[in-house]
C-alpha positions in Angstrom: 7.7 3.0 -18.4 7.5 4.7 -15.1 10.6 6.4 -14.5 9.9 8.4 -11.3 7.2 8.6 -8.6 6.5 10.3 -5.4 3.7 10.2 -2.3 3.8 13.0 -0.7 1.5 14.1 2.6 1.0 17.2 3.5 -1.4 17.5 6.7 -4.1 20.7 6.4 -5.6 23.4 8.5 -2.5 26.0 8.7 -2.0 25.6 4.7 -4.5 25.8 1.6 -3.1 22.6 -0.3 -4.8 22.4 -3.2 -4.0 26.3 -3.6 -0.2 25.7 -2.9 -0.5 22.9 -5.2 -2.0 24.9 -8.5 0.1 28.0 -7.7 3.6 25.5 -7.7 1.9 24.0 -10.8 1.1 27.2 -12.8 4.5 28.6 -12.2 6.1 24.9 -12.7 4.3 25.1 -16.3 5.2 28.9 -17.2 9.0 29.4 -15.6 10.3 26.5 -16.0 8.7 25.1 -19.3 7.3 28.5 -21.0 3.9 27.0 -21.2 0.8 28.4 -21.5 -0.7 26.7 -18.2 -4.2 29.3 -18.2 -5.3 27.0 -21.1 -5.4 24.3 -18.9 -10.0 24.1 -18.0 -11.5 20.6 -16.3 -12.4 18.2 -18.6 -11.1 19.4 -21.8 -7.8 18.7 -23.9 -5.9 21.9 -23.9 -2.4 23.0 -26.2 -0.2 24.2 -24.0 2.5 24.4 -26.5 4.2 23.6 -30.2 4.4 20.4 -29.0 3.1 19.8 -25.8 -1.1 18.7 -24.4 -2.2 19.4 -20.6 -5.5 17.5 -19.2 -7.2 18.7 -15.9 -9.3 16.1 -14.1 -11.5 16.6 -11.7 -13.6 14.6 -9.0 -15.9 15.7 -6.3 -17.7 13.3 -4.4 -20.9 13.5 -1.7 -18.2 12.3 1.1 -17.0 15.7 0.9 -13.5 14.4 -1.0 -11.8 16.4 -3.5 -9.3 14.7 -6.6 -7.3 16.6 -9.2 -5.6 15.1 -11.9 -3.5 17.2 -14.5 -1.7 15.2 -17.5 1.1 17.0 -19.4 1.9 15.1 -22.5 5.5 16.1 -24.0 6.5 15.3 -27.4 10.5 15.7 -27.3 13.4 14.3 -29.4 13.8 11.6 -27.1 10.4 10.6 -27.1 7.3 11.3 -25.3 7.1 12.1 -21.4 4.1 12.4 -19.6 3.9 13.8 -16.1 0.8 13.1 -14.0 0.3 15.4 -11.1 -2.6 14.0 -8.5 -3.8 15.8 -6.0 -6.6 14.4 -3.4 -8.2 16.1 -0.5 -9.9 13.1 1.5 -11.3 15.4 3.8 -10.4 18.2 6.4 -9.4 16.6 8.8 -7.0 14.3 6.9 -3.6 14.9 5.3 -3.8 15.9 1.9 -1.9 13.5 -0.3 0.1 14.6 -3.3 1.4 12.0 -6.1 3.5 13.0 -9.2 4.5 10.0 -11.4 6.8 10.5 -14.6 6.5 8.2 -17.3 8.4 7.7 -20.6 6.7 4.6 -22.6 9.0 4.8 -25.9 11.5 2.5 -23.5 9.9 0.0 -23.5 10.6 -1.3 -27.3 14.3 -2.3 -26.4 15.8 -3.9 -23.6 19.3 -3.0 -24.6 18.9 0.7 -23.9 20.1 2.5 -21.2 17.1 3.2 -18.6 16.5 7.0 -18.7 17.0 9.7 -16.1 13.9 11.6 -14.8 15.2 14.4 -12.2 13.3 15.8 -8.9 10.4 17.8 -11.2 10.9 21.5 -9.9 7.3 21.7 -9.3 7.9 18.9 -6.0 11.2 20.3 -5.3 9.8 24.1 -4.9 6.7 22.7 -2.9 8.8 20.9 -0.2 10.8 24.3 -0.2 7.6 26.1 0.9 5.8 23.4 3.1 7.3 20.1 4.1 5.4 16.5 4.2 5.9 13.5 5.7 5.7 9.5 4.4 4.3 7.7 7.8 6.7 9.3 10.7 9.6 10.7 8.1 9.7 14.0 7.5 10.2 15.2 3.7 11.8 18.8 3.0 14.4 20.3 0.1 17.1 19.8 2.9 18.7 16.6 5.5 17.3 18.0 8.7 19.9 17.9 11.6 18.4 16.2 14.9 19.7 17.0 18.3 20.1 14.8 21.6 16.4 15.3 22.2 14.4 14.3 19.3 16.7 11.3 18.9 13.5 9.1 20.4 11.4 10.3 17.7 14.3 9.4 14.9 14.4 5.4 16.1 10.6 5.5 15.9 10.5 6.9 11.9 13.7 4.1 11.3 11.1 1.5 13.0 8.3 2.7 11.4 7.0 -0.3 8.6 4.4 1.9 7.0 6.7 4.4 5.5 7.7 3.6 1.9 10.8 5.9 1.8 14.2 5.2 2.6 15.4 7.3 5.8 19.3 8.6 5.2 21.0 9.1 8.8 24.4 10.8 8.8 26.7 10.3 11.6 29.0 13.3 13.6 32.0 13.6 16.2 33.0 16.1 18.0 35.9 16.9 15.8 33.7 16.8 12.0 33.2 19.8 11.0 29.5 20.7 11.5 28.5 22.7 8.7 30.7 21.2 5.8 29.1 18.2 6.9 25.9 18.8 6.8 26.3 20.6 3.0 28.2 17.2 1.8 25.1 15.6 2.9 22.8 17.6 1.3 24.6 17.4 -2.1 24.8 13.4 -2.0 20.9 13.1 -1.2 19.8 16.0 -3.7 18.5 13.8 -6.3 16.5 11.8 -3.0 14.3 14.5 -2.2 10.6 13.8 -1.8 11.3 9.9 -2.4 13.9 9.7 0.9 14.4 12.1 4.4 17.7 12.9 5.4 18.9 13.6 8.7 22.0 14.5 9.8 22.8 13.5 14.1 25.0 15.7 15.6 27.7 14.0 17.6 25.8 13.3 20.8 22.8 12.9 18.9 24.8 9.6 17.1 25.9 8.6 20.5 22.7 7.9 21.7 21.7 6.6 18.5 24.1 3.7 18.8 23.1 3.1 22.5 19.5 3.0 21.6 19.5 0.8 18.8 22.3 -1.4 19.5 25.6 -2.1 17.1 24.3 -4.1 14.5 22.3 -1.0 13.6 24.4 1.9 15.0 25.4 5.1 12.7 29.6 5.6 12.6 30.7 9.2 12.5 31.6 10.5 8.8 29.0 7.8 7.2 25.8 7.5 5.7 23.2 4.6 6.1 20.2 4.1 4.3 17.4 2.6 6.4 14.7 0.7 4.6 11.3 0.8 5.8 10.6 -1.3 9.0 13.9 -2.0 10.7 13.9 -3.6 13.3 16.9 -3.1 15.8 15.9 -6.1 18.5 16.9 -8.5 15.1 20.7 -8.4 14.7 20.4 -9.7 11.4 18.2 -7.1 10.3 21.5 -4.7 10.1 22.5 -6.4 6.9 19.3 -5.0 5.2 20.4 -1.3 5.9 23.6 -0.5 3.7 26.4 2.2 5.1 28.4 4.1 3.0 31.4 4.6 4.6 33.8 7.3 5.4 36.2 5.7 2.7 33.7 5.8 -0.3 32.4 9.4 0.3 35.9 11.2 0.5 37.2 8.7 -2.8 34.2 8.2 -4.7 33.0 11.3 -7.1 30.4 12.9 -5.6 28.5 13.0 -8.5 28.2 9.1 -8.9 27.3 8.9 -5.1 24.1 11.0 -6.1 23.3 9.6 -8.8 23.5 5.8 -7.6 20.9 7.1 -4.2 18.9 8.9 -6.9 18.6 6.0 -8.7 18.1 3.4 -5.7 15.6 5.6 -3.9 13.2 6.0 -7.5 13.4 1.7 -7.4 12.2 2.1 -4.1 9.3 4.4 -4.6 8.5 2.8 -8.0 8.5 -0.9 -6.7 6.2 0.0 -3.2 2.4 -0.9 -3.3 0.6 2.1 -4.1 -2.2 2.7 -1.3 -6.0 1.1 -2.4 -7.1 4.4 -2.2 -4.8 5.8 -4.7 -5.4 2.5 -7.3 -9.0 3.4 -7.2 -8.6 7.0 -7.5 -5.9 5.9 -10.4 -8.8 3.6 -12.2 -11.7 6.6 -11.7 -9.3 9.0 -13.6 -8.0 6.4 -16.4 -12.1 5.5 -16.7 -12.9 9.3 -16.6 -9.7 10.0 -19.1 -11.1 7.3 -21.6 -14.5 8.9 -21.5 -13.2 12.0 -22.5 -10.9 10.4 -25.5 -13.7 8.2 -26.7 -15.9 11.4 -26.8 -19.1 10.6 -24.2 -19.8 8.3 -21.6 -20.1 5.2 -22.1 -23.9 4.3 -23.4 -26.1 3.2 -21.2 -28.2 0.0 -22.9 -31.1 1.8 -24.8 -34.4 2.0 -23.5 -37.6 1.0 -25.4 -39.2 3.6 -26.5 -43.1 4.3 -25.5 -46.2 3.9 -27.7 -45.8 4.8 -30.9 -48.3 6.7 -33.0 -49.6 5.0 -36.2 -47.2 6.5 -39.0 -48.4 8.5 -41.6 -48.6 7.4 -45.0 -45.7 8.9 -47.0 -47.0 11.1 -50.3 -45.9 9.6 -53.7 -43.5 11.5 -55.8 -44.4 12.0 -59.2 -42.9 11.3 -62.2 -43.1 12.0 -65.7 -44.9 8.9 -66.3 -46.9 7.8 -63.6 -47.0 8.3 -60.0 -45.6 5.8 -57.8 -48.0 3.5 -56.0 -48.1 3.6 -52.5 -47.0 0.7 -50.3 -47.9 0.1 -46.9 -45.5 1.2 -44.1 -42.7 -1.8 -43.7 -42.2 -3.1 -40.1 -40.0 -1.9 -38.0 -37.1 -4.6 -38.3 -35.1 -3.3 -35.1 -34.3 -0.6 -32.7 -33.0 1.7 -35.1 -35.7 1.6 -37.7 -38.1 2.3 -34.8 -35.7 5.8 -33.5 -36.0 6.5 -36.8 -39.1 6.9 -37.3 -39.4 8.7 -34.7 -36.9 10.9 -36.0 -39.0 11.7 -39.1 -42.1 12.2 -37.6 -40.5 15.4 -35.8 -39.0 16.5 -38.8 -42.2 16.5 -40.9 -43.9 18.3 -38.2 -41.1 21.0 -38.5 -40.3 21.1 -42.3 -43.0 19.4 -44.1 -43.4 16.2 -45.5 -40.2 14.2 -46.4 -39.8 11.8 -49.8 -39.1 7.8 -49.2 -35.2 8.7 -50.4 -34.9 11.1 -47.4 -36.4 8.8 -45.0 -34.7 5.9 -46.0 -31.1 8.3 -45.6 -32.2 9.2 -42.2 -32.7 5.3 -41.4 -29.0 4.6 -43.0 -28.1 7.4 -40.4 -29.7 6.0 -37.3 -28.4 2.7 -38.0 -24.8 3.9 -38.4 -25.0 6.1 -34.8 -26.5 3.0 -33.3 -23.5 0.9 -34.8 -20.9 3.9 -33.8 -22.2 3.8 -30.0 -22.2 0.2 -29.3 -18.6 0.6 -30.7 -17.6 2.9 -28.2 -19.8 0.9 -25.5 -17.2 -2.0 -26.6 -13.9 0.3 -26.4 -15.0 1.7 -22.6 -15.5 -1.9 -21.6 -12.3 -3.1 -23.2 -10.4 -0.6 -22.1 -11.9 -1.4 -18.4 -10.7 -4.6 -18.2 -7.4 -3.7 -19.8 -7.4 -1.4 -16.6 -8.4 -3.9 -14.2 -5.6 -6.2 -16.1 -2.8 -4.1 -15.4 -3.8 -3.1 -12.0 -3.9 -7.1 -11.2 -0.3 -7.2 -13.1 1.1 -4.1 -11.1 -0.1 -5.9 -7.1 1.6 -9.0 -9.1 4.7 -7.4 -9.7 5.4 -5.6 -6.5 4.5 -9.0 -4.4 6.8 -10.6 -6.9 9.3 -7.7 -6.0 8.8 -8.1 -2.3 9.4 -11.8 -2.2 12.8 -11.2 -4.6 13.8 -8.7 -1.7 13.3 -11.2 0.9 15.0 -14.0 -1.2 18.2 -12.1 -1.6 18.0 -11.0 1.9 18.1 -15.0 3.2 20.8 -15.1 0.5 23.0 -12.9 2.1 22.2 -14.2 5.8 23.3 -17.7 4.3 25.9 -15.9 2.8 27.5 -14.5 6.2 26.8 -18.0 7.9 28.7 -19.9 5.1 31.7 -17.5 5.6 31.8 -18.3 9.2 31.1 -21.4 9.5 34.0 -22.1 6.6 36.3 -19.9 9.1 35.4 -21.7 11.7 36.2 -25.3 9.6 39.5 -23.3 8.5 40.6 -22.5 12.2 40.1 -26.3 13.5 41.7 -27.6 10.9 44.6 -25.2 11.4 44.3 -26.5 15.5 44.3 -29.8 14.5 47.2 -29.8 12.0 49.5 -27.8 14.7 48.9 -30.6 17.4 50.0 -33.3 15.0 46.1 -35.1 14.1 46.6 -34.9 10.3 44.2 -37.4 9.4 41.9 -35.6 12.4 42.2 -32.5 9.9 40.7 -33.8 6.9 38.4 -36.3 8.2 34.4 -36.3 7.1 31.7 -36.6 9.3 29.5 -40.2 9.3 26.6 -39.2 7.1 23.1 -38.4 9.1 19.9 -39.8 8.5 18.2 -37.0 5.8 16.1 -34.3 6.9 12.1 -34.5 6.4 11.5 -33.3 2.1 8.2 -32.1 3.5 6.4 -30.7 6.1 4.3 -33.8 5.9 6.9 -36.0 6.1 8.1 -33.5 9.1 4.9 -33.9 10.8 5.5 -37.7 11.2 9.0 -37.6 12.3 8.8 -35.5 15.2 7.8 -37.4 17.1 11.9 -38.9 17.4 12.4 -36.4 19.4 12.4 -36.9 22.7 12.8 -33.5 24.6 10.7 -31.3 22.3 7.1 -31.5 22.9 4.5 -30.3 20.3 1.3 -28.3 21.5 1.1 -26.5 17.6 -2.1 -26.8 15.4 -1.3 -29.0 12.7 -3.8 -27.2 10.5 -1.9 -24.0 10.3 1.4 -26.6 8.9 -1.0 -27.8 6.2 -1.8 -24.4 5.4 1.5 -23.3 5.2 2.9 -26.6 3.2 0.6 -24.7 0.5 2.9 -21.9 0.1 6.0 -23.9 0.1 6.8 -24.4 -3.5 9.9 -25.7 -3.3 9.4 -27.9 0.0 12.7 -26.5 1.5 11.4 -25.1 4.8 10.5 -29.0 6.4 14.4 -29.2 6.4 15.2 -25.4 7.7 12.5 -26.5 10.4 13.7 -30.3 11.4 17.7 -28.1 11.9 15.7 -25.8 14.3 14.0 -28.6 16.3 17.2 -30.9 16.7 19.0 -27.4 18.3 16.4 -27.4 20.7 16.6 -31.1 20.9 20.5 -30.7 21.6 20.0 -27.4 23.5 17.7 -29.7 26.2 19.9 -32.4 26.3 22.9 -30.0 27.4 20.7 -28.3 29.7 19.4 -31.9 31.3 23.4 -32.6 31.4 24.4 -29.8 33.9 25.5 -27.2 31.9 23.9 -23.7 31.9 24.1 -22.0 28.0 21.5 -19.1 29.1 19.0 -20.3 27.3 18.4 -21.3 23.7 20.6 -17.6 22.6 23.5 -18.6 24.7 23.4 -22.0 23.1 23.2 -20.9 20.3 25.9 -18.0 20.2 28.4 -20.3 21.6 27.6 -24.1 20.4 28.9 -26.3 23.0 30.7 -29.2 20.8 29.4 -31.8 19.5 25.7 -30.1 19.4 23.4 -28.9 16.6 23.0 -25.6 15.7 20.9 -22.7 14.1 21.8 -19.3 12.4 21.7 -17.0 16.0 20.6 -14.1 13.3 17.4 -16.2 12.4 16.3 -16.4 16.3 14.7 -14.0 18.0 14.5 -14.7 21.8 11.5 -12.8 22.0 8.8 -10.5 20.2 9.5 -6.6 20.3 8.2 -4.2 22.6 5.1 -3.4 19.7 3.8 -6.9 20.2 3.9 -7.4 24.0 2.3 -4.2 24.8 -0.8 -4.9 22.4 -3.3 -7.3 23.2 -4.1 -7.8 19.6 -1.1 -8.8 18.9 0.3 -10.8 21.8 -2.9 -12.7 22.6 -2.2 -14.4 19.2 1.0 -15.8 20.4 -0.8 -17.5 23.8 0.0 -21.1 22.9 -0.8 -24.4 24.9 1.3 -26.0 27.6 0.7 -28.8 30.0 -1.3 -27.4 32.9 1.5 -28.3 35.3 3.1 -25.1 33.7 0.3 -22.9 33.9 -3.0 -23.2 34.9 -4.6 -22.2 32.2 -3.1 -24.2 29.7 -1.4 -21.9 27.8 1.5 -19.1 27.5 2.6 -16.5 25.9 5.4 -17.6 23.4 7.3 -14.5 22.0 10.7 -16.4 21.0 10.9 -17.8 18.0 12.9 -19.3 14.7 12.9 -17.4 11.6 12.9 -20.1 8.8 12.1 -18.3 5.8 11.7 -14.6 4.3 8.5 -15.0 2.0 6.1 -12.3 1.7 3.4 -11.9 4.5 3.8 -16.2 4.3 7.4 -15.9 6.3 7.4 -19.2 8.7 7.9 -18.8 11.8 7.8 -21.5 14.5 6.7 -20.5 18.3 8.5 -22.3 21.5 8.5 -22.3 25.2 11.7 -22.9 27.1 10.8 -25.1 30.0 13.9 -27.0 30.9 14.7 -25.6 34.0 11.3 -26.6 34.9 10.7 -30.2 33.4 13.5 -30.6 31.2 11.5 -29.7 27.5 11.2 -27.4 25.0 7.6 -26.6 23.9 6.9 -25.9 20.2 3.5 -24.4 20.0 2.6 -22.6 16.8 4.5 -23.5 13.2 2.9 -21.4 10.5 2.4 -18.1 8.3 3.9 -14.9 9.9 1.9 -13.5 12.9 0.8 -10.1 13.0 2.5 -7.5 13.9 2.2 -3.9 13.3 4.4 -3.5 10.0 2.1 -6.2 9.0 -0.9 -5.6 9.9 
């Protein structure tokens, strides 16, 4: 089972990587584990100790790219841990990339056992010490790095950025925390995150401007901690709930040991469960194919080639016996391909040793078959153990989708959560109105039951058409398309709430009254109206999207020309109706009631690209 894994990049030029890298690994192997690491050559299985095997793998390639693998196999009371240590230099001009995995597959026998601890390896720890990396824009060192007033900029980009796959810990100061006890508290917490998370510590009008940047729902309090997953995204309210604070309470009561260990332990799920880069699975499959080649003991054969003409074979002399000689009998055919190498092979033996009897050539036929039988056995091992490869490889992109859409799934969870709670309050509180100003039965009454929503987006794509202030410009193929991915058919209802807000929203609007737009109407539901979870509406696209064509040309959508004159606008705001992979649903309007009293819905489908995505 792998129990610990980290990407690190280190960019080239001012530092020799691969010589950093097998210095930190020599002295790694001899200091800290008293291992012979000079036995370790390319290509060869080398004893590094009583009990321990070292692998060295190596890869150049006409592209100019350099790989390095070195497998330690440990045979230890509590079973045997293997550490992989990759190392690939794509070329010059790119950041070398550094990946240490830990695995311990005697686990996996019993589900009842307590999962295993594997610690920061020295060998990572001690390299960040003399060089630090990054993972996309965050910076990876031994140490939380403290960031001023001015690089605060920079810090909301790396909390933005989607293409990291560490967490990013941000501590918050005030004036009147003390600075470096701070910062040391800090430190200790994340020790067990380094090289799989990047700590920063804001001073005090560093987490001002923070919070001003970013807004409250994703704001850093002085005297706590929040982890930031990959890809926040501070224009979404909602998306605060994703990014978990530990507050000022917890770290004073709560040992700091447990503290570290539970971000140790959440930060390895996080660097175990992320995609691995394509470049790194083929690299991974090259070394596995290149590892089994070096187990089985060659390469795997290559179909054999017929050989040339033969020469007529010579007549074998008789061996004599005490009573007669025995007669001589033509040559037999050759039956298959390894009679024929065989043959061959005594020809060039009798023209080096002499003449050989029928016994000896029939031994050196037995001999040629059983090589012939041993490498199409090994032909069928490397091929097996190929597609056992490409098996698990399929498994692993499985499992982390899989992971991703369990993410997502308990991230719309909570969301429904939060909107349960306050709509319950909200029940609570006029009820509580309602029983103060005498209207009892008023209190407890139940609503008149409503026609049911649509139980599939087919059935949605038919009923629509009710509704009398929303207007529909979408492309019903991309509905169809997504109606595949709907397993369950419970976004046709999410969607059917969304259009009968808009519906409602319209029909205030057409009324007199002025809720600043679909957010206003939403944030403060006039009575008697439908509504939609604010959190899961976005009144526009971020800043990413409208400033690149790619990506905002794909939100141009049709309107009636009597809007626009080319037929079409750009529709950044949006409802959220489901969390599911890079499927997500999202469904496109145009607010023009102030203009001709409608609401224009012109795109329901997959998730549009945007740069985390993309």
């Amino acid at each position: 089972m792998l129990q610990y894994r980290t990407l690190l990049h280190f960019e080239q030029g001012h530092h020799d990587v691969p010589e950093l890298v097998r210095e930190q690994l020599h002295s790694w192997l001899r200091k800290h584990k008293r291992l012979d690491a000079d036995a370790l050559r390319p290509n060869e299985v080398a004893r590094l100790g009583e009990d321990t095997e070292g692998i060295l793998l190596e890869q150049r390639r006409q592209d100019g790219s350099f790989a390095q693998r070195t497998r330690i196999t440990e045979r230890k009371p509590n079973g045997v841990w293997r550490s992989h240590l990759t190392l690939l230099v794509p070329s010059p001009e790119e950041p070398a990339i550094v990946w240490f995995d830990v695995v311990n597959p005697d686990r996996a026998g019993d589900a009842d056992e307590e999962r295993r601890w594997a610690g920061t390896p020295k060998v990572v720890r001690e390299l960040l010490g003399i060089v630090p990396a990054h993972d996309g824009m965050a910076k990876l060192a031994d140490r939380p790095q403290v960031v001023g007033i001015d690089d605060v900029p920079e810090l909301v980009d790396v909390v933005r950025d989607g293409k990291r796959r560490v967490p990013v810990y941000l501590a918050g100061s005030a004036p009147d925390l003390p600075r470096h006890p701070w910062l040391e508290m800090v430190a200790s917490l994340l020790a067990e995150t380094v090289s799989i998370g990047a700590g920063y510590v804001l001073d005090a009008e560093a987490t001002e401007l923070f919070a001003e940047i970013v807004g409250p729902n994703h704001a850093v309090q002085p005297g706590t901690m929040r982890t930031f997953l990959p890809g926040a995204d501070p224009a979404d309210g909602a998306d605060g709930l994703r990014h978990r604070v530990l507050g000022t309470q917890r770290l004073v009561e709560d040992p700091a040991g447990r503290l570290r260990r539970l971000l140790g332990w959440r930060a390895r799920d996080m660097a175990i469960e992320a995609p691995l880069p394509s470049v790194l699975r083929r690299l991974d499959r090259s070394f596995g194919q290149q590892l089994d080649e070096l187990v089985i003991g060659e390469r795997a054969p290559e179909p054999v080639a017929q050989p040339t003409e033969l020469e007529p074979a010579r007549p074998l002399r008789p061996v004599q016996t005490q009573d007669r000689p025995l007669p001589i009998r033509p040559a037999a055919p050759v039956l298959d391909e390894a009679d024929r190498i065989a043959l061959q092979i005594g020809r060039a033996l009798r023209a080096e040793y002499g003449d050989l009897d029928l016994d000896r050539a029939r031994e050196m036929i037995n001999l040629a078959r059983h090589g012939e039988r041993e490498r199409q056995q090994r032909r069928v091992i490397s091929e097996r153990l190929n597609e056992l490869r490409e098996a698990a490889s399929t498994l692993q992109e499985e499992n982390e989708a899989l992971n991703a859409r369990l993410d997502q799934s308990l991230f719309d969870e909570a969301l429904t959560y939060e909107d349960l709670n306050k709509a319950e309050a909200r029940v609570r509180h006029l009820q509580s109105r309602l029983h103060d100003a005498g209207q009892y039965a008023d209190a407890w009454s139940q609503p008149e039951p409503e026609a049911p929503a649509p139980s599939s987006l087919s059935v949605l794509l038919k009923q629509v058409d009710t509704l009398e202030r929303v207007e529909f410009t979408w492309n019903e193929e991309d509905i169809f398309k997504l109606a595949e991915h709907d397993r369950m058919d419970s976004w046709a209802a999410k969607v059917w709430n969304a259009l009968l807000a808009l519906q409602d929203y319209a029909r205030v609007v057409a009324d007199g009254e002025r809720p600043s737009g679909v957010e206003g109407y939403l944030n403060n539901l006039p009575a008697g109206c439908r509504g939609y979870p604010a959190n899961r509406h976005a009144r526009d696209e971020s800043e990413d999207v409208r400033t690149n064509r790619k990506f905002w040309s794909r939100r141009m959508f049709p309107v009636p020309n009597s809007l626009d004159p080319d037929g079409q606008v750009f529709m950044g705001a949006h409802f959220k109706i489901a969390n599911s992979g890079m499927i997500s649903p999202r469904m496109h309007y145009y607010d023009a009631t102030a203009r001709d009293g409608k609401v224009y819905v012109g795109y329901l489908g997959r998730h549009l690209p945007t740069q985390q995505t993309n």
